[in-house]
Structure formats: C-alpha cells, structure tokens
C-alpha positions as CSV (number, residue, x, y, z in Angstrom):
1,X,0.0,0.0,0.0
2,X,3.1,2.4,1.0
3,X,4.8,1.7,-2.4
4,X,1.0,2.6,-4.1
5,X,0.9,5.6,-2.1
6,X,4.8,6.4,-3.2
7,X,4.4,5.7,-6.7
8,X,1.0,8.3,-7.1
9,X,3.0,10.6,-5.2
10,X,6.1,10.3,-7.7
11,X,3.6,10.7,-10.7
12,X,1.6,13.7,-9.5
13,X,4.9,15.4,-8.4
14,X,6.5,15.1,-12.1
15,X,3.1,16.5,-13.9
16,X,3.4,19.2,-11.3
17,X,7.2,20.1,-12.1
18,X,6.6,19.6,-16.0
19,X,3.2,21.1,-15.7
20,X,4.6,24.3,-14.1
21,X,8.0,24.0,-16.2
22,X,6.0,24.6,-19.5
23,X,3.9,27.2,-18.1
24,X,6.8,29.3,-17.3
25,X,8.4,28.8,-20.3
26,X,5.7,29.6,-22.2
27,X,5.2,33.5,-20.0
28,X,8.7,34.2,-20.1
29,X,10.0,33.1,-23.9
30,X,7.0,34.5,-25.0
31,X,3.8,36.4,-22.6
32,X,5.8,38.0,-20.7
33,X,8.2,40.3,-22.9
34,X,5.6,41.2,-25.3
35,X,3.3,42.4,-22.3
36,X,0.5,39.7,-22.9
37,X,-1.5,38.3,-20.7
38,X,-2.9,34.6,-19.8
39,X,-5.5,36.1,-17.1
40,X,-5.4,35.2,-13.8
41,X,-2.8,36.4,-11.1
42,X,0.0,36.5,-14.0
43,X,-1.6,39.3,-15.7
44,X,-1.3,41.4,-12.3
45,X,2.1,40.4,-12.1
46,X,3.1,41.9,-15.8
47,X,1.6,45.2,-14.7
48,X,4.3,45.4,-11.6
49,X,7.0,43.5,-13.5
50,X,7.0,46.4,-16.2
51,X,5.9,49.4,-13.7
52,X,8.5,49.1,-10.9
53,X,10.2,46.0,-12.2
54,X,9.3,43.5,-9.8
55,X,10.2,39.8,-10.7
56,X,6.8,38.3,-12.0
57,X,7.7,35.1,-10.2
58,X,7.6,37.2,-6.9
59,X,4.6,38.6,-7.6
60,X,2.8,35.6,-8.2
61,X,3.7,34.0,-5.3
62,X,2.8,36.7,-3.1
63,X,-0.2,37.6,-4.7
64,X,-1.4,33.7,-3.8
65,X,0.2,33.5,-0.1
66,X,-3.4,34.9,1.0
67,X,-5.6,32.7,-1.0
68,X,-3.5,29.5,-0.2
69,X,-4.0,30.5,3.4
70,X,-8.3,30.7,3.0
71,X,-7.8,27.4,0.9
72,X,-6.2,25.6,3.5
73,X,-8.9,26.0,6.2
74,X,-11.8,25.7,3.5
75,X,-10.8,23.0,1.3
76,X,-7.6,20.7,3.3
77,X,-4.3,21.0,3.6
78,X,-4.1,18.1,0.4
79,X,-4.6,20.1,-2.2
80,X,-3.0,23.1,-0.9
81,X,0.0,21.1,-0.4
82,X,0.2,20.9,-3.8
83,X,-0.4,24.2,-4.6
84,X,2.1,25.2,-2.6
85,X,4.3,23.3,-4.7
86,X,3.2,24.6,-7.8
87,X,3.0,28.2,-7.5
88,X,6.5,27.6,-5.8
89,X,7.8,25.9,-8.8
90,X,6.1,27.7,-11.2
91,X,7.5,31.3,-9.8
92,X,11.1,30.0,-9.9
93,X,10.7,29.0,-13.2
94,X,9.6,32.5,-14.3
95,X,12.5,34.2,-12.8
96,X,14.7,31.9,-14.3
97,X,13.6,31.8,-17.6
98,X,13.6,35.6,-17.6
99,X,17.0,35.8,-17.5
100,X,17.2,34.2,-20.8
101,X,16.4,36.2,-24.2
102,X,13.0,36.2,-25.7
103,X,12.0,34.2,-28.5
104,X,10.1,36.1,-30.7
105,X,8.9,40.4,-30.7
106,X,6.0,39.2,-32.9
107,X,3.1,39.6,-30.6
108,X,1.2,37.4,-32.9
109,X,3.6,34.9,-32.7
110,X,3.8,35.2,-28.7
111,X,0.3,34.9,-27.8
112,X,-0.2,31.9,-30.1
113,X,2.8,30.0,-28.7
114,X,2.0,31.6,-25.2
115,X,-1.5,30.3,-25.2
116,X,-0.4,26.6,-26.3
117,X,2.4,26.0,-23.8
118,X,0.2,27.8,-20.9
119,X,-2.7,25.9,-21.9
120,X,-0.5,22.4,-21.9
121,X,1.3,23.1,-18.7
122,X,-2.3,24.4,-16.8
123,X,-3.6,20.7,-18.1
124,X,-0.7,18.2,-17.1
125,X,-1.2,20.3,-13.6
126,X,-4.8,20.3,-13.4
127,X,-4.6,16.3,-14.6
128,X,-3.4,15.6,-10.9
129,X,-5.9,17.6,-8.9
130,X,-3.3,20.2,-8.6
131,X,-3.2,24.1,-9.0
132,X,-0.2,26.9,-9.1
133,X,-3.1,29.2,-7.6
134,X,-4.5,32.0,-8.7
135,X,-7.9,31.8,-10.3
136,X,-7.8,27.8,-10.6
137,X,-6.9,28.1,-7.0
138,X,-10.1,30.2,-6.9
139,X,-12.4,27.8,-8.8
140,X,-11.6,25.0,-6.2
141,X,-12.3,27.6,-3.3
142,X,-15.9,28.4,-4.7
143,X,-17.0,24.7,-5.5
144,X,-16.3,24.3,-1.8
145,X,-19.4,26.3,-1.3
146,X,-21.2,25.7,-4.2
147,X,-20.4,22.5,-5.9
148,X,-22.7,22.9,-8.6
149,X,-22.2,26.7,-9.3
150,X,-20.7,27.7,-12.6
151,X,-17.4,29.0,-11.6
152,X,-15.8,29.0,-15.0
153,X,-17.9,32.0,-15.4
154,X,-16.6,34.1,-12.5
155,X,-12.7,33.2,-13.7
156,X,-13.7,34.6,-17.7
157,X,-14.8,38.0,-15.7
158,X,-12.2,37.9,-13.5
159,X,-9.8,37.2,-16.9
160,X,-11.5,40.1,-18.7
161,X,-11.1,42.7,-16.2
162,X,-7.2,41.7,-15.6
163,X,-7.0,41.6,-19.7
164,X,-8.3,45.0,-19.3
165,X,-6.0,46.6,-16.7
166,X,-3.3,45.9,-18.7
167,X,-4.7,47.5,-21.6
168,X,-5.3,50.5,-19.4
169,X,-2.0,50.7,-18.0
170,X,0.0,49.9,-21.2
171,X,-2.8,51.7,-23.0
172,X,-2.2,49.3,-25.9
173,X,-5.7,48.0,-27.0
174,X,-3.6,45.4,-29.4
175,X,-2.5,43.8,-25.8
176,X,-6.5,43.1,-25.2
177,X,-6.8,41.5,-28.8
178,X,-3.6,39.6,-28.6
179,X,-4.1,38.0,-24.8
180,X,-7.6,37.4,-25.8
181,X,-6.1,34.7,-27.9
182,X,-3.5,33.7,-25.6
183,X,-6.9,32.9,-23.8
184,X,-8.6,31.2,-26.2
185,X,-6.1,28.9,-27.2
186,X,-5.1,27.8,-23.0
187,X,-8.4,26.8,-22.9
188,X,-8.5,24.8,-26.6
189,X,-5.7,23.0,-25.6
190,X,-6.8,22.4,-21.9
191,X,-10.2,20.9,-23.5
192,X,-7.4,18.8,-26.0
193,X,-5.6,17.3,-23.2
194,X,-8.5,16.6,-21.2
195,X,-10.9,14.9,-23.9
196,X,-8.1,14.0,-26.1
197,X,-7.7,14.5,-29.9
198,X,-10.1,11.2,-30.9
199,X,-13.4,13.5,-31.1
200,X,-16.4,11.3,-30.6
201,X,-19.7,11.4,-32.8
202,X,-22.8,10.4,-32.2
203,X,-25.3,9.5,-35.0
204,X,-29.2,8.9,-35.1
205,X,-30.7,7.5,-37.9
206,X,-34.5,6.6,-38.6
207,X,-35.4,4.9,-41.6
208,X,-37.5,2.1,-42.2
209,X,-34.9,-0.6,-43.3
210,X,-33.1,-0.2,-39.7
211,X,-32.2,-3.8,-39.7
212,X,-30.5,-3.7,-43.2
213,X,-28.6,-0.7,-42.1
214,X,-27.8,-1.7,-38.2
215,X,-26.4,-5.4,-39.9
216,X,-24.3,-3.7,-43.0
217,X,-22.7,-0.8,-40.5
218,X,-21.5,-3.8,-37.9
219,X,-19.6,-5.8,-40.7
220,X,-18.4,-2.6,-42.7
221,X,-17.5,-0.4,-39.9
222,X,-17.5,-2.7,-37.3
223,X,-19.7,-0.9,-34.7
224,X,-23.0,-1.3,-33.2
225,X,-26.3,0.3,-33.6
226,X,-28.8,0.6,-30.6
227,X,-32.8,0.3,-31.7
228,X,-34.6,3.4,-30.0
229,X,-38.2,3.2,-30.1
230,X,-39.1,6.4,-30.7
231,X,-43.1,8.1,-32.4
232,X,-43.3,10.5,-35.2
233,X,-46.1,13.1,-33.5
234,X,-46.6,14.8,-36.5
235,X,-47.4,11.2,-38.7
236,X,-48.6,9.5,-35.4
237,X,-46.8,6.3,-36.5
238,X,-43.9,4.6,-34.2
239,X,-40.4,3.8,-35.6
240,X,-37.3,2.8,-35.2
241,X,-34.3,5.0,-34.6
242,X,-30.9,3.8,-34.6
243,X,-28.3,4.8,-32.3
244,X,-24.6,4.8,-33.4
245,X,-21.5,5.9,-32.1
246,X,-18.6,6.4,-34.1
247,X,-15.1,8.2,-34.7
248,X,-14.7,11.1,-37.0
249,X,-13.5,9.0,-39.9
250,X,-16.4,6.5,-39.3
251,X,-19.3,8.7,-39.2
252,X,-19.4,9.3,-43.0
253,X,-18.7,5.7,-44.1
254,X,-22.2,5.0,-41.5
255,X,-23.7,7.7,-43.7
256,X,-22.9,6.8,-46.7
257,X,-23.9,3.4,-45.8
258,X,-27.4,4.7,-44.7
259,X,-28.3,6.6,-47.7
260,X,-27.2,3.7,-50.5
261,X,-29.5,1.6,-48.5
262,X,-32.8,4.3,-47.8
263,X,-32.1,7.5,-49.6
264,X,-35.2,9.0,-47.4
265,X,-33.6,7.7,-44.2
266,X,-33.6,10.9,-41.7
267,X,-30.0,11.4,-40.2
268,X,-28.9,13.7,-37.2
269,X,-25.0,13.6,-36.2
270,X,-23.9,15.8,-33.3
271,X,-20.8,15.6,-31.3
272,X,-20.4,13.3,-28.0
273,X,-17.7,14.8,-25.6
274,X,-16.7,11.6,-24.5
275,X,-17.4,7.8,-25.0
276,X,-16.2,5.0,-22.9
277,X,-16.7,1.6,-23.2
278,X,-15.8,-1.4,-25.8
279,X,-14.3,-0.2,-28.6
280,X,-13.9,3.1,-27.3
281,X,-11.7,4.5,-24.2
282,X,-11.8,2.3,-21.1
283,X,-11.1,2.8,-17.1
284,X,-7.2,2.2,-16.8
C-alpha cells in the first residue's frame, strides 16, 4: 500500500514540475516580454513587472500566499500542499527563464505559442488535482461552497477585467486582442488534453430498413447500432431510430452506408464529448 501511495506521489509530483516547467516557459519566452497576458494572477504580475520592475515570479507567489491560506482551512491542507508546490515551482521557473532572451517580438507569434504552452502546462497540472493558484486556486475555493455553481464563469470575468487593466496601464488596446487569444487557445488546448484529440460522434438515424442498415454498419464499420423506439407526433406512427457511435472518420462511411441503403432515411449527427466503453476509451 506504501509503495502505491509512493508511486501516485512520484507521478503527481512530475506533472506538477513539467506542468509548471512549461507554463513558465511559455510566460517568459513569450507572454511576458511582449506584455500579454494569460489572465489570472500572472496578468497582475506583468503590470508590476513592467511598472516598478518586480520579478513576476515574486509577484505571483505573493499575490497567492493569502488565498492558499483561506484554501487551507476551507478546502484541506491536500490540495494546498500541492499548490504550494506549484506556484513555488512555477515562480522559480519564471524568474529563471527571464533571465534568458525572448524568442520572438511578434506579438502574434507570442500569444499563439504563449497560449499553447500555458494551456498544456495548466492541463498536465490540473490532470493531478493540482493548482499553481491564482484563479484555478479560486475555482476550487468556490466549488467548496457551491459544488454545482458555474465557476468557470466568475474566472472569464475575473480574466477580462485583468485583460483590461493591462490595456489601461500599457494603453495598448492590441495587448487586449492579442491576450484574448492567448486565452482562447489555453483553454483549446486544456479541453485537447482533457478529452483528447479522438473526437467522438454520435449519429441517429430513422429509416424504415433499420435492420439492413444496423447489420451492413457492424460488418463494414465494425460498430454497433442501438434500436430506440421512438413516435413521429406529426405522422402519429412509431419507428425505429438507430443509435450509433462512431469516430470522425467513421461517421461518414455510416452515412454513406445509410443513404445507399434508404435515400429517405432521416440522419442527425452531433458531437459526444466523451465515449467509454468497448471499442472506445476504457477505465485504466
């Protein structure tokens, strides 16, 4: 059980280390000297960094010494433990990396590569139920209250007013544009990492020769259909609706398959944000 215990510990420690590595090298080679902004307490920390020339890495771990401190007593000292280490890691990492030369001046460039590394290194960290503070820090804090409130809505605000104090005090409106993709991107590739680059669809098809259709999708595509039971309210009459999940790829050889056999077969596809289960991911 020890060596269980040590080996979970060994592998959140890593993503935490990497996590935060990437982060950092992503604000410094590239946020950072083009005065862009990820949101978030590192966007507070570029306003001081260029005003009185305060280390960013410094700023940021000051600026979450308070909130670890409410975390602690609200939420346990496990995950602040954790945080701890990653805000820790993650401002010595900044300071270092500053020390090196930019990458790029391109601010296009910078909040494109910016976002991407910031929105890896947030993921890795997040992967392990760990934080470097700041408004993830925050998010846990207020699901401690209200588990089912929305708090991804208070951290966008939160974001946009930060976005917007740097505008103001670099009174640069192509900062607000540019971090506003730094933004988007974090959060692309946090969705990426989470879900995974295998997008899922899901397809419903009613047609009257569901069997034909079900049996020819199974031995060409090699998935399964569901029959749905389902009543057209308009014509009154009850049919069957077939149910089928299926990979990108797949999804238009079940189509295609569909129409050749009913051309007036009724098709809806939409998007599944996950599927588990035999022939799709599985529990480890």
């Amino acid at each position: 059980m020890d060596f269980i215990k040590l080996r979970k510990n060994i592998y959140e420690l890593f993503f935490i280390i990497l996590g935060s590595g990437i982060m950092a090298f992503g604000t410094s080679f590239f946020l950072l000297p083009n005065q862009l902004s990820s949101g978030g307490f590192s966007g507070i920390a570029t306003i001081f960094y260029y005003l009185i020339g305060t280390p960013m890495g410094t700023v940021i771990l000051l600026l979450n010494i308070p909130l670890i401190i409410f975390a602690y007593f609200r939420i346990g000292k496990g995950l602040v433990i954790k945080t701890i280490l990653g805000t820790t890691l993650l401002s010595l990492f900044i300071d270092f990396f500053d020390k090196f030369p930019q990458l790029t001046n391109d601010r296009f460039l910078a909040c494109i590569y910016g976002g991407i590394s910031m929105g890896i290194g947030t993921a890795l960290i997040l992967k392990v139920t760990a934080s470097t503070g700041g408004t993830d820090l925050l998010s846990y804090i207020i699901r401690s209250f209200k588990p089912y409130y929305r708090s991804s809505s208070l951290i966008v605000m939160v974001d946009i007013v930060i976005v917007a104090l740097n505008v103001f005090f670099f009174k640069d409106i192509e900062i607000g544009l540019y971090s506003a993709i730094t933004i988007y991107l974090m959060g692309k590739m946090i969705d990426i990492i989470f879900e995974g680059i295998y997008f899922t669809k899901v397809m419903y098809i009613v047609s009257e020769k569901y069997e034909e259709i079900a049996k020819v999708i199974g031995e060409k595509v090699d998935r399964g259909s569901t029959g749905i039971y389902a009543k057209g309210m308009y014509t009154n009459q009850e049919k069957m609706m077939l149910f089928c999940v299926g990979t990108r790829n797949e999804v238009a050889k079940i189509k295609q398959i569909a129409v050749n056999i009913d051309n007036r077969a009724f098709i809806v596809i939409s998007n599944a944000r996950e599927a588990w289960g035999k022939g799709f991911r599985k529990n480890a």
